[in-house]
VOBA-1610 file (N, C-alpha, C; in pm, whole numbers, padded with zeros to 5 digits, always signed):
BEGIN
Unk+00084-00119+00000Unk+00000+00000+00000Unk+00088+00124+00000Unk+00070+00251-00089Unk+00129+00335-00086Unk+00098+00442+00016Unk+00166+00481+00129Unk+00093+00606+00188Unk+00059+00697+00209Unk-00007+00788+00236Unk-00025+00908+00190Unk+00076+01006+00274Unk+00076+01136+00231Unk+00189+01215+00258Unk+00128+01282+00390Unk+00260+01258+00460Unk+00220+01268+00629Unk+00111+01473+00638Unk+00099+01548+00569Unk+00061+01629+00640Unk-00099+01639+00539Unk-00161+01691+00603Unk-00292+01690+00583Unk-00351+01783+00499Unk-00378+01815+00358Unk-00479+01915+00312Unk-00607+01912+00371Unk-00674+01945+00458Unk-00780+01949+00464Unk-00826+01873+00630Unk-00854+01901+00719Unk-00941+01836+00820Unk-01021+01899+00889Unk-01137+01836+00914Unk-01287+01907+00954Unk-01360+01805+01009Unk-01473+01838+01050Unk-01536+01764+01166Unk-01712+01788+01101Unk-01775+01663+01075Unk-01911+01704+01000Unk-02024+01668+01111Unk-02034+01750+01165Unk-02179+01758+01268Unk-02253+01618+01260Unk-02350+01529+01365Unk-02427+01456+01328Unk-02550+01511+01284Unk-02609+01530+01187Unk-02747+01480+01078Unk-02623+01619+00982Unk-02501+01657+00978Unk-02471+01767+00894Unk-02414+01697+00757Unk-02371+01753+00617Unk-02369+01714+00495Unk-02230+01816+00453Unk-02175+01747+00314Unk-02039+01828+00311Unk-02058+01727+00146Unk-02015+01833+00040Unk-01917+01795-00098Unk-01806+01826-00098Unk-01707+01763-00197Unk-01608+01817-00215Unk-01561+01735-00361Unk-01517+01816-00417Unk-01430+01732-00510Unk-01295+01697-00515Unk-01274+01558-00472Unk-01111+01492-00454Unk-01006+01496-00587Unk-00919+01530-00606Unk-00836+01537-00699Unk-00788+01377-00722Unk-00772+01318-00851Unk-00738+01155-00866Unk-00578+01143-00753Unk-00567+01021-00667Unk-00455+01048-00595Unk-00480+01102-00483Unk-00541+01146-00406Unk-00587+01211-00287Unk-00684+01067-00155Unk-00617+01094-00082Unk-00730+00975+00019Unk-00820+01057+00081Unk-00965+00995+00116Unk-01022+01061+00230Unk-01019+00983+00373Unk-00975+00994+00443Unk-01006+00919+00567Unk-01135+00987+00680Unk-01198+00873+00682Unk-01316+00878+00740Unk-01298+00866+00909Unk-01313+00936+01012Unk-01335+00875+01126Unk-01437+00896+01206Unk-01472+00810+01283Unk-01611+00782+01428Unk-01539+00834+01523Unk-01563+00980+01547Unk-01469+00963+01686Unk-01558+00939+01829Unk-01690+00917+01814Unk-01724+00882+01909Unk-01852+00765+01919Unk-01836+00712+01821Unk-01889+00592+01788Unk-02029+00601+01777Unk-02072+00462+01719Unk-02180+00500+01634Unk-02243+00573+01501Unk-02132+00608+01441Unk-02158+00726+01354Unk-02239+00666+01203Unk-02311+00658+01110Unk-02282+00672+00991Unk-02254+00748+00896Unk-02155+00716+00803Unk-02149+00850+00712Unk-02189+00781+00572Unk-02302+00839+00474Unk-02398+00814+00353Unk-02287+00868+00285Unk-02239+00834+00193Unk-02164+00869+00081Unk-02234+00832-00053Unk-02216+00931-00120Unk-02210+00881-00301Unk-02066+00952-00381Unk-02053+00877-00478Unk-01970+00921-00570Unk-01957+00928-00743Unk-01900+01026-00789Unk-01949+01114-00893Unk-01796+01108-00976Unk-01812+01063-01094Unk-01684+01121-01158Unk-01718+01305-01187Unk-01599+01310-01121Unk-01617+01485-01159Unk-01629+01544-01299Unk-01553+01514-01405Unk-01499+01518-01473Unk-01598+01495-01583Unk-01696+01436-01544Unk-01807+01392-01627Unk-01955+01346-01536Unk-02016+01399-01464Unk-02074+01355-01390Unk-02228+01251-01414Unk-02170+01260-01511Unk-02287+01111-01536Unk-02258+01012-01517Unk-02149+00963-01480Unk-02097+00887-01445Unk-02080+00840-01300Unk-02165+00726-01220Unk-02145+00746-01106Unk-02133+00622-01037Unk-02139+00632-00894Unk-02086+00507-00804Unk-02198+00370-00872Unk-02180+00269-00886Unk-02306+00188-00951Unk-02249+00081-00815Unk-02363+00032-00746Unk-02393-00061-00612Unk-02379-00186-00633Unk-02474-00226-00767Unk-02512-00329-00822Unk-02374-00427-00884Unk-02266-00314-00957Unk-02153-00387-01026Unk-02058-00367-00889Unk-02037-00252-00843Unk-01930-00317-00713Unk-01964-00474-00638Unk-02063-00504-00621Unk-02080-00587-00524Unk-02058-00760-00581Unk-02116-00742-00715Unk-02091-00842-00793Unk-01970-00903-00891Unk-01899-00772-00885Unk-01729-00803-00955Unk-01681-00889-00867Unk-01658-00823-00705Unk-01605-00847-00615Unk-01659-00967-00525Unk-01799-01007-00567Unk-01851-01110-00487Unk-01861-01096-00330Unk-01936-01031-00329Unk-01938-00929-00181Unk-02070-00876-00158Unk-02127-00863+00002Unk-02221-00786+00022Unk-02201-00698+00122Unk-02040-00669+00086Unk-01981-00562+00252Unk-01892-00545+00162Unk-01858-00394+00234Unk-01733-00305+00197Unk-01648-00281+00247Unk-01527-00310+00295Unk-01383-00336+00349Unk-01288-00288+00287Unk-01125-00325+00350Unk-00954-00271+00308Unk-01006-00357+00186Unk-00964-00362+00066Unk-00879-00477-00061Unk-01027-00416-00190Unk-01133-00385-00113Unk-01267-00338-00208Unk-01243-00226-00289Unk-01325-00209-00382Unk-01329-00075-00465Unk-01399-00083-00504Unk-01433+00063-00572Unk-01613+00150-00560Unk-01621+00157-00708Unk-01706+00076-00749Unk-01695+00102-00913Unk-01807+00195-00974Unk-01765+00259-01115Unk-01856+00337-01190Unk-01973+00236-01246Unk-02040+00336-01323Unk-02163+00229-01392Unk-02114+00221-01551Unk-01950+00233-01544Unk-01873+00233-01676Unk-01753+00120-01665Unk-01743+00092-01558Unk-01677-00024-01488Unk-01527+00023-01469Unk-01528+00193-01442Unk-01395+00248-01393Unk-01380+00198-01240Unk-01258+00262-01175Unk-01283+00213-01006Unk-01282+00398-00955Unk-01367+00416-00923Unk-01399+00587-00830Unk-01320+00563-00743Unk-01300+00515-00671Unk-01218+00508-00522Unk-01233+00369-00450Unk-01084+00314-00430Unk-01055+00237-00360Unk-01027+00233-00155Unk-01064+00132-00131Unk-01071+00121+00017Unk-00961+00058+00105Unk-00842+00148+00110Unk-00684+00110+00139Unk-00674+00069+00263Unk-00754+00164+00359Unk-00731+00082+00512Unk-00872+00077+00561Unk-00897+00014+00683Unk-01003-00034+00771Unk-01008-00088+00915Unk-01066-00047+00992Unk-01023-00084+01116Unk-01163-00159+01165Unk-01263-00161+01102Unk-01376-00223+01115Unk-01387-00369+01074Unk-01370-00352+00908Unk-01379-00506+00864Unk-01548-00484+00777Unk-01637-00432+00786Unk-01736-00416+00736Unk-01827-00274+00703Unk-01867-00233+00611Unk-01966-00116+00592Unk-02040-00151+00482Unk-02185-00101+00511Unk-02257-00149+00525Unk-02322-00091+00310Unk-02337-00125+00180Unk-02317-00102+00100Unk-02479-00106+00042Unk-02606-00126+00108Unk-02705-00235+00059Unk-02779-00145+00133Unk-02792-00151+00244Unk-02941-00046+00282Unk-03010+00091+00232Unk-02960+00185+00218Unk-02986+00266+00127Unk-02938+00385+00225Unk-03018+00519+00265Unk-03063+00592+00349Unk-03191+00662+00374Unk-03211+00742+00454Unk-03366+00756+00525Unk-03396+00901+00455Unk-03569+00885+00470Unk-03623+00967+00407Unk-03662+01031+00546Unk-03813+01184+00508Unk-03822+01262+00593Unk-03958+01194+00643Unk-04023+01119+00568Unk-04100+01039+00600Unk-04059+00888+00731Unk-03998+00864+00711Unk-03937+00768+00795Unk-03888+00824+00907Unk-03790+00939+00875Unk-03730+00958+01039Unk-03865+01028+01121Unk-03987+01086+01037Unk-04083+01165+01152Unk-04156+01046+01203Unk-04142+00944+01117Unk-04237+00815+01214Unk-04147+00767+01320Unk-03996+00763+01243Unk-03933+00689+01431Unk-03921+00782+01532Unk-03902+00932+01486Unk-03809+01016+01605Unk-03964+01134+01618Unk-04021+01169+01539Unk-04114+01255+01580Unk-04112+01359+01519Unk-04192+01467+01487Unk-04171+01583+01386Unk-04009+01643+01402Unk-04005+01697+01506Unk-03863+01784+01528Unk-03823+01907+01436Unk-03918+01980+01406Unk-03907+02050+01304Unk-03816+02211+01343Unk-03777+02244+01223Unk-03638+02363+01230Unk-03747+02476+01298Unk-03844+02527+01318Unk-03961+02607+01373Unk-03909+02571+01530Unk-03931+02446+01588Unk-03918+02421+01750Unk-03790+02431+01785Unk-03672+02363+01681Unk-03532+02298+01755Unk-03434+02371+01674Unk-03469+02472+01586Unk-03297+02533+01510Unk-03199+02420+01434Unk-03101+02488+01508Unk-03016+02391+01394Unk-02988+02283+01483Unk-03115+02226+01580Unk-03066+02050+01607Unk-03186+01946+01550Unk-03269+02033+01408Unk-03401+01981+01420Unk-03369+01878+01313Unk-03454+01792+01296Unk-03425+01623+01229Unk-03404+01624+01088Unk-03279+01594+01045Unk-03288+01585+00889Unk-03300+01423+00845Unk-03300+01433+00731Unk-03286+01293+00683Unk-03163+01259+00526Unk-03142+01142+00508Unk-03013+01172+00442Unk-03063+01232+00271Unk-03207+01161+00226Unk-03254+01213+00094Unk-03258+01346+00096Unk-03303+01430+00184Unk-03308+01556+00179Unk-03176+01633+00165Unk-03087+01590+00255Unk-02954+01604+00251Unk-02875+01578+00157Unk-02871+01488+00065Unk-02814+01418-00043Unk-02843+01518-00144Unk-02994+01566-00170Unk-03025+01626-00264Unk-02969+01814-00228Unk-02976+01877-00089Unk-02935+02001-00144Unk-02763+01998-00167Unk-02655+01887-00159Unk-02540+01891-00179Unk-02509+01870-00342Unk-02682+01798-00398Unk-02591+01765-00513Unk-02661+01889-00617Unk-02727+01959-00552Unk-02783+02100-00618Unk-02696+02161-00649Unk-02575+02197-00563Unk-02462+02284-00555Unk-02392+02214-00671Unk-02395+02138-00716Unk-02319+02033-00802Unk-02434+02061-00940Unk-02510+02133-00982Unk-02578+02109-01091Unk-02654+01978-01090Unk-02699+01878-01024Unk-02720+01747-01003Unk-02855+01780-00931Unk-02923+01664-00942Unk-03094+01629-00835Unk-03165+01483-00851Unk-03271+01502-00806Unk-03352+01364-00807Unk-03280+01271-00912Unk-03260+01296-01025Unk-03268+01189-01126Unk-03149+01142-01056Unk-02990+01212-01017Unk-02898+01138-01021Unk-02878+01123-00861Unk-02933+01096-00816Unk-02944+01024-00682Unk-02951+00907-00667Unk-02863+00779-00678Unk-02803+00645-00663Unk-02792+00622-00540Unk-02782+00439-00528Unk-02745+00357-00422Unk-02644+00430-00345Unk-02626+00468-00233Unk-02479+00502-00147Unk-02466+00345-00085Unk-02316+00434-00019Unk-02268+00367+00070Unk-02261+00371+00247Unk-02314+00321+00306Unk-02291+00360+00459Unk-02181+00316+00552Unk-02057+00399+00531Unk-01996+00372+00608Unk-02008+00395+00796Unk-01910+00301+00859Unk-01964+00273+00974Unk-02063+00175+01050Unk-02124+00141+00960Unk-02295+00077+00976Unk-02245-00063+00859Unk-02293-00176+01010Unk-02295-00317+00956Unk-02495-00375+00932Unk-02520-00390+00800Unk-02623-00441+00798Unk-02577-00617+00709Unk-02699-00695+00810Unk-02667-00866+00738Unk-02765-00880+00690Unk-02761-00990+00525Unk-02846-01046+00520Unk-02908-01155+00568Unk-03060-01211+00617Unk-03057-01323+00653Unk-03119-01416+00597Unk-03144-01515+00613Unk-03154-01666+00504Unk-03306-01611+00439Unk-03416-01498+00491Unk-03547-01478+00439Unk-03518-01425+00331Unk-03408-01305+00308Unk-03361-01219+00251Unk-03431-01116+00318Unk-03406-01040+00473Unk-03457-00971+00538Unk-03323-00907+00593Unk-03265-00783+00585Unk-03149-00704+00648Unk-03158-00695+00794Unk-03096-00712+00864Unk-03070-00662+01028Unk-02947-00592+01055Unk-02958-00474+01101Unk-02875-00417+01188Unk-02766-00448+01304Unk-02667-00431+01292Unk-02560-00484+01398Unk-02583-00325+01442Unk-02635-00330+01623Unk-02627-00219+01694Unk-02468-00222+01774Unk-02378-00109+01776Unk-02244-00088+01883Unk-02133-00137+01760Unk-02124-00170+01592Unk-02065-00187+01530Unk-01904-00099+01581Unk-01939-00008+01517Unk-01820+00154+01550Unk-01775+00188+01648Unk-01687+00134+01758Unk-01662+00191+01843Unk-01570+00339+01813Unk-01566+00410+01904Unk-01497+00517+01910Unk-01353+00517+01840Unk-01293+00582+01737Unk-01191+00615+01713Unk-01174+00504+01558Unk-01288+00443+01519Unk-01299+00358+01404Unk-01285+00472+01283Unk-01167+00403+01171Unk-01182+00461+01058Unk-01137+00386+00940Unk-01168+00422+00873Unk-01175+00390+00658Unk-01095+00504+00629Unk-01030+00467+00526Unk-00944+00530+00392Unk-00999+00497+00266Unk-01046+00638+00178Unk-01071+00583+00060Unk-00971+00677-00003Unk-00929+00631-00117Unk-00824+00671-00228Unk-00886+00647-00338Unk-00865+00815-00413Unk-00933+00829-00547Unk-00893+00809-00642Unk-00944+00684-00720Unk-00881+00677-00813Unk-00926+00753-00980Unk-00960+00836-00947Unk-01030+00891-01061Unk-01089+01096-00975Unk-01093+01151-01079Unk-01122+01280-00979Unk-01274+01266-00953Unk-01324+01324-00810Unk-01426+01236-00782Unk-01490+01341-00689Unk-01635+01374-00708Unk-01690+01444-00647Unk-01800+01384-00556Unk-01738+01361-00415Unk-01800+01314-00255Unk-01873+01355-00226Unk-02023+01308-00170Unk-02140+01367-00129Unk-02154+01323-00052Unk-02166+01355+00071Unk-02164+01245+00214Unk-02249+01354+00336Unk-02370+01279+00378Unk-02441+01322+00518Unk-02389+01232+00620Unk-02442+01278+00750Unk-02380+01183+00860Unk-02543+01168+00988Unk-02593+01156+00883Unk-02750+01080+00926Unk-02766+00997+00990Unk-02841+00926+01082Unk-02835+00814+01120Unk-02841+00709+01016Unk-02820+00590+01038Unk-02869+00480+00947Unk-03028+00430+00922Unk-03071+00392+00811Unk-03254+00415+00806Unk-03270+00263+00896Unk-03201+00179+00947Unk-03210+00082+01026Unk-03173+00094+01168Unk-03106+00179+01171Unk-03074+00187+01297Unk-03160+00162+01391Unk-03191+00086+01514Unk-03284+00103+01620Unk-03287+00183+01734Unk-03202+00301+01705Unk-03207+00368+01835Unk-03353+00446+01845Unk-03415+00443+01903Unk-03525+00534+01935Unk-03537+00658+01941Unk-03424+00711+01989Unk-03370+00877+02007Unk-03289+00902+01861Unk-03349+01065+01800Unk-03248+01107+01733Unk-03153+01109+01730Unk-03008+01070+01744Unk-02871+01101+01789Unk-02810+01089+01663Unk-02783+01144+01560Unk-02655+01148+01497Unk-02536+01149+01529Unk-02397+01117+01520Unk-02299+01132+01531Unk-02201+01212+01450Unk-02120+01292+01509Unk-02000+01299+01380Unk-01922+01239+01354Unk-01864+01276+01221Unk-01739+01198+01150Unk-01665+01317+01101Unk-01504+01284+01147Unk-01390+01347+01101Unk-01375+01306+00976Unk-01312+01411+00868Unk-01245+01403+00739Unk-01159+01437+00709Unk-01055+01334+00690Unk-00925+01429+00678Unk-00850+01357+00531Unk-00799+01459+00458Unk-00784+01471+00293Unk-00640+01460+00306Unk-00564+01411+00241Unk-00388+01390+00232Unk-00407+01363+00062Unk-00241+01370+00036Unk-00258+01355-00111Unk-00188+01206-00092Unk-00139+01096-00175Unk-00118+01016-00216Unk-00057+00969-00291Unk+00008+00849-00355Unk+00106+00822-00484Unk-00028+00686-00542Unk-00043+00685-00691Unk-00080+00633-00756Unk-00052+00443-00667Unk-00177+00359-00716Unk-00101+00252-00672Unk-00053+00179-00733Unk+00035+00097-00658Unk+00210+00012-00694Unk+00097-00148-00789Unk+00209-00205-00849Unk+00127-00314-00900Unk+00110-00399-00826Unk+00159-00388-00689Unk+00112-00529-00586Unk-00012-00443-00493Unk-00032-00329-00525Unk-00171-00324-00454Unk-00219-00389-00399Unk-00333-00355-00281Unk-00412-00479-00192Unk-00551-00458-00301Unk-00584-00383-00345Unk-00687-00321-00411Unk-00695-00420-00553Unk-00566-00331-00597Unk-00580-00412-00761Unk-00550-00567-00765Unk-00494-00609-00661Unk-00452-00747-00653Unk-00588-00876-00601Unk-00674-00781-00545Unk-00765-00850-00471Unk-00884-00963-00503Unk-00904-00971-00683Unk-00970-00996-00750Unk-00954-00987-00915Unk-00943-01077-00953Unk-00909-01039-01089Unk-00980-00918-01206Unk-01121-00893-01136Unk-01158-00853-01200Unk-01112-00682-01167Unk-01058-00635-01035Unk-01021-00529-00986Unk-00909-00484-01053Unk-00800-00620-01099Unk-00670-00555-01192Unk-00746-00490-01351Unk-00872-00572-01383Unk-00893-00495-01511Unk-00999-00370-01537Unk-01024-00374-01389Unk-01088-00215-01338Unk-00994-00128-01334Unk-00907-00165-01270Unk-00791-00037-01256Unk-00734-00049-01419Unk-00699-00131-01435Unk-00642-00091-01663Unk-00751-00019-01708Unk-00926-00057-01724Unk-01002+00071-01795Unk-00977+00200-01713Unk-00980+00217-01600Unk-00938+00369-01485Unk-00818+00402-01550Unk-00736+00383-01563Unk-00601+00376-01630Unk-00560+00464-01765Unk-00661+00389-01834Unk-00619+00350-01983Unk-00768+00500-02009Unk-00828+00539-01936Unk-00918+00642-01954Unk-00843+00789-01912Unk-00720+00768-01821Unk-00677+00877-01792Unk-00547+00917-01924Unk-00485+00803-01942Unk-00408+00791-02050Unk-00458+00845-02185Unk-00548+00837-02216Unk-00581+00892-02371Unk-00670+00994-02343Unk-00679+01086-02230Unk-00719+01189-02211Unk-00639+01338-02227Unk-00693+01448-02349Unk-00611+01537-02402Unk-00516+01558-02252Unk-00388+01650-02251Unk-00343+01692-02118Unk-00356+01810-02160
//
């Protein structure tokens, strides 16, 4: 694994139910952290560069033969580029399959909570959230895709019915993703739409941005699956015959 360069462009702290874009330069990691556990953070991802192009749920999970997201995984386009790879992990699982919560859902578990009574601690949900980040982005309803929930372990079980692992995240849990492509991050830090806590509580998650070196050919990433070495050659071979 190549590592990223010890000092940090970028670190910030995203409120629980708060939302944040950014666009990662190809080569750049984001590291994700729980610093006080429990957290989820909803991500989607966007080739910048072309934004029709985006995270597809359906082909990550099935290249890789997987229904969890871990170190050695990568986040594929719906063009079968790799958006960003998943270099480190201290969990072992996130959660790729549940989706996130609407405004309908969180007023049935948690109760109206509306910005009128509570200011800025009143209840969001991640669709609502998802959509004014990707406004700022020229983007809306139509291109609103499967995310990812990091932090948050959901299983399938033999009915084909999802359950929640409650206390997954302990405190100080984090992910590294590395971009392999320039990539525009949309991420709330909502609860999970499974979660069973009864009480509103969001958590935050730290973000902290470093730049990176391209990866080596023994990668944990590109090595992990055969079909991941010929994800990274189209990622590759798309940056290569691109005017400079």
């Amino acid at each position: 694994m190549n590592p990223p360069s010890s000092t940090p462009l970028l670190t910030t702290t995203i409120r629980g139910g708060g939302y944040w874009s950014m666009i990662l330069p190809r080569h750049t990691t984001l590291r994700l952290t729980d610093p006080r556990g429990g957290a989820n953070a909803a991500v989607l991802f966007y080739n910048a560069d072309q934004l029709t192009e985006r995270y597809n749920m359906p082909d990550t999970l099935k290249a890789q033969h997987t229904a969890k997201l871990t170190a050695g995984h990568v986040l594929y386009s719906d063009r079968g580029r790799i958006l960003c790879s998943i270099t480190e992990d201290s969990l072992g699982w996130h959660d790729p399959i549940a989706g996130h919560s609407h405004a309908e859902t969180v007023r049935a578990k948690y109760g109206d909570g509306s910005y009128q009574e509570l200011r800025n601690d009143w209840f969001r949900n991640s669709h609502d959230l998802f959509l004014v980040e990707l406004g700022k982005h020229d983007l809306g309803l139509r291109d609103l895709v499967p995310n990812a929930n990091f932090f948050s372990k959901t299983v399938v079980q033999p009915d084909g019915s999802l359950t929640y692992t409650p206390g997954h995240s302990p405190p100080g849990s984090t992910v590294v993703l590395r971009m392999e492509m320039n990539v525009l991050v949309v991420l709330n830090t909502c609860q999970h739409p499974l979660d069973p806590n009864p009480a509103y509580a969001p958590q935050p998650v730290e973000l902290t941005i470093h730049r990176s070196t391209p990866p080596a050919a023994d990668d944990l990433c590109r090595q992990s699956c055969p079909e991941n070495g010929r994800g990274f050659t189209n990622t590759e071979s798309y940056f290569s015959l691109r005017p400079s």
